[in-house]
Residue, then its C-alpha position, 0 to 999 in steps of 0.5 A: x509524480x505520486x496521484x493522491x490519495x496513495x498508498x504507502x508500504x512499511x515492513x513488518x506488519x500484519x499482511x503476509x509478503x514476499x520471501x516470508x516478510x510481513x508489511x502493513x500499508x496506510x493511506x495517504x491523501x497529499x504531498x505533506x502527508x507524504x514527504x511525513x510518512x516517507x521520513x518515517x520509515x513507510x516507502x511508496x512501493x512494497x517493493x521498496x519496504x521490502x528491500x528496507x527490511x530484509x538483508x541484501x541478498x535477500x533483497x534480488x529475490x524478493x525483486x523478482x516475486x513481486x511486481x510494482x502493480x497496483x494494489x490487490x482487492x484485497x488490499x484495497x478491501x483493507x483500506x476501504x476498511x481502514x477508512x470506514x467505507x462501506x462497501x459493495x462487494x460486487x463492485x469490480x477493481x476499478x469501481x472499488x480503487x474509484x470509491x476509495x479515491x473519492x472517500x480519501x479525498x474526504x478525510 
């Protein structure tokens, strides 16, 4: 079961990822939004844009370089750009994806 608001994963993009791919990631705040972007090409894990856009073989290597952990701060720094909220950068991981959730829910 998917918590919302989210974060979705579509290759390329501007962010550097596994095995030399590039991904750009977007927020999603419910199920309707979801299934939406879902049929548009965007994954749910950047491990699943990841083996959508490179070739097969490729695919088991970047498998093993990327983990389906939660996102980086420097993603979730990304995305509290993205949806303007103004950030302390003192904040600590927990305190940041907090923010980010509530600011979602807002949009």
């Amino acid at each position: 079961m998917t918590e919302f608001p989210t974060i979705v994963y579509k290759c390329p993009g501007q962010h550097f990822g596994p095995s030399g791919t590039t991904y750009k990631l977007i927020g999603v705040k419910d199920e309707a939004q979801l299934q939406s972007v879902l049929s548009d090409g965007w994954s749910e894990t950047l491990i699943e844009a990841v083996i959508r856009f490179i070739e097969p073989k490729e695919a088991i290597v970047a498998l093993k370089e990327v983990s389906n952990s939660d996102p980086t701060r420097e993603e979730m720094i990304q995305q509290a750009d993205k949806i303007g909220l103004k950030i302390d950068r003192r904040w600590c991981d927990a305190k940041l994806i907090e923010k980010i959730n509530e600011a979602m829910t807002l949009i």
